[in-house]
C-alpha positions, 0 to 999 in steps of 0.5 A: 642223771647219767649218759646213754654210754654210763647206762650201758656201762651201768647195764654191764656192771650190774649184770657182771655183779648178778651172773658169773657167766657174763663176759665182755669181750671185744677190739678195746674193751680193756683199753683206757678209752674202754669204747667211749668209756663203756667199759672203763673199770670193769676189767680192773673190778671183774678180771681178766678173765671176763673182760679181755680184748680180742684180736682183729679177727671179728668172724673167728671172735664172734664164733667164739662167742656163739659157742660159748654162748651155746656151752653156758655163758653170757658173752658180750660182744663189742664192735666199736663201728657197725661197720666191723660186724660185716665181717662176722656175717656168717657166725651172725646169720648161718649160726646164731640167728638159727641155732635155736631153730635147727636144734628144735629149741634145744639148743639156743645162742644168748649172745649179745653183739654190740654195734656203735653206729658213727657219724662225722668227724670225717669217718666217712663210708666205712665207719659211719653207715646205718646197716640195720635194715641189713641185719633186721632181715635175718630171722632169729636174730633180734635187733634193737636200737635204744635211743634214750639212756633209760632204754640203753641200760633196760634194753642191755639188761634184757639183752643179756638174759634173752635166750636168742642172739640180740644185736644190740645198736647204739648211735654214737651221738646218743652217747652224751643224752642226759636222762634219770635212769633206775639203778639196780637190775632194771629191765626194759622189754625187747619189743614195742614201740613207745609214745615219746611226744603225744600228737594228733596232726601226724605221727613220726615213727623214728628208730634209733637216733632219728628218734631224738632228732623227730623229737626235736622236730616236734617241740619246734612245731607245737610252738607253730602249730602242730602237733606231732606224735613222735614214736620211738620205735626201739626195736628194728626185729621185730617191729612193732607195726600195731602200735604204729597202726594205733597212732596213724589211726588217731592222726591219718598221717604217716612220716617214717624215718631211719639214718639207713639208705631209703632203699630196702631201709627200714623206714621204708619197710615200716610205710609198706607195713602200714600201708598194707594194714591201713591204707585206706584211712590216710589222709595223705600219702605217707613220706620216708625220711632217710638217707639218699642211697649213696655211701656215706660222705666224709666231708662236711659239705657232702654230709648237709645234704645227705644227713636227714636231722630235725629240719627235714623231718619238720619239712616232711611233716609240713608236707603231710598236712599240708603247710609248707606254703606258711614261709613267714614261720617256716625259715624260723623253724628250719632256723631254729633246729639247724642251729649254729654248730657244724653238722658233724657235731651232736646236740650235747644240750639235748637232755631228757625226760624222753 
């Protein structure tokens, strides 16, 4: 049993271990804290010269990157915000994500940008935002968010061997989720949703951390009666719209849900894909769970109504069949996942299987 942040570290160790060309580069790798403690040790065990700190100049850092990763290395890139990668939108977009495609193939970027998505402890508009749905829009360039410590290091040991540029998207509250992971070069597929709670009332298709909170949302309402089918959606770019389309078959249901804006979102996206495969066969309309589109709020009163967690969604998918008028149990649901703790404080008891 380890954490989401020791399978990452795990994932880099590994790969580190199997590929000289593999190289870990970004603001704080080396530094004590080792961003979170993913990358504690590995400049001590595998040198300067493959794990070093970079300047505050993320454009310039990930240009570098990308022609190392054209000239035959496995670079690494670490932003410890998500936020940090908007200045290197130009090396992202103009260069990695088409690199392959204007060389006809020839030429190719195995780049992986690590991006850490916040939340709370004040950090507020310009270090906590969800931009995913703004980098899944770029052809080429594949975007995926593990939400489980297993998926964490698979889909970082992919990441690296992949041939295209990946951006790889993890929530700073998965980083203590507790989970057996396989040790060696495990390898998880950069694509495909996965079942995490089988359900036949209505399904919830999550990304990323939302994933963990749908999960939350769901063992609270078997208790009460319905069954919820939770999908973990793992990858924003590509999605995977036919195992979503499979799940709303069985249920009739939908509720999308993503910590990005609900404009434009990603959650948004995915109802407009199904409804355009299957919009005949719901059996209610289909519901968006995510963040209202305004910056993200730095002070703790702001955040209990911008932050949709395990109450809202259980909320949405009561609405969905149906149900919102059973008040007796409904407080004690709602009750139940919000919990005592403050709402800038992850779940730390939260552990797997997933």
């Amino acid at each position: 049993m380890i954490r989401y942040v020791d399978a990452v570290r795990d994932a880099l160790e590994v790969a580190m271990s199997i590929d000289d060309r593999v190289v870990v580069i970004g603001e704080g790798v080396p530094d004590p804290k080792g961003i979170f403690g993913s990358t504690v040790g590995l400049q001590e065990r595998f040198g300067k010269n493959r794990v070093f700190d970079m300047p505050l100049i993320e454009n310039a850092a990930t240009g570098i990157c990308v022609g190392a990763a054209m000239s035959g290395l496995r670079p690494i890139l670490t932003h410890q915000r998500i936020d940090f990668a908007l200045l290197s939108m130009d090396q992202i977009v103009n260069v990695a994500a088409k690199i392959s495609y204007m060389f006809n193939g020839q030429l190719s970027a195995p780049l992986v940008i690590r991006a850490i998505i916040g939340r709370g402890w004040g950090q507020g508009p310009q270090h906590s935002q969800s931009l995913q749905a703004m980098f899944s829009h770029v052809p080429g360039l594949r975007v995926v968010m593990p939400a489980t410590p297993v998926d964490a290091k698979g889909m970082m040991m992919s990441a690296i061997w992949d041939d295209s540029p990946v951006l790889y998207l993890e929530h700073r509250w998965l980083h203590n989720l507790v989970e057996d992971v396989p040790s060696g070069d495990f390898r998880t597929p950069l694509s495909g949703a996965r079942v995490m709670h089988e359900g036949s009332d209505v399904t919830v298709a999550a990304f990323g951390y939302s994933a963990i909170e749908s999960l939350r949302a769901a063992r609270a309402l078997a208790d009460n009666g319905v069954s919820v089918e939770v999908l973990d959606m793992r990858v924003a770019n590509p999605i995977d719209v036919d195992s979503v389309v499979q799940s709303v078959r069985k249920t009739g249901r939908l509720i999308s849900v993503d910590t990005g804006w609900e404009s434009g979102g990603l959650a948004e996206s995915l109802v407009g894909k199904i409804a355009v495969r299957i919009s005949q066969e719901f059996k209610s309309t289909p519901i968006v769970v995510a963040s209202p589109d305004g910056p993200v709020p730095t002070s703790i009163s702001e955040s209990e109504t911008y932050y949709k967690d395990a109450p809202e969604i259980a909320e949405a998918c009561l609405r969905s069949v149906d149900k919102m008028d059973e008040s007796a149990w409904l407080d004690e649901v709602r009750r139940s996942l919000r919990g005592s703790k403050p709402l800038d404080v992850p779940h730390l008891d939260f552990v797997g299987p997933f």
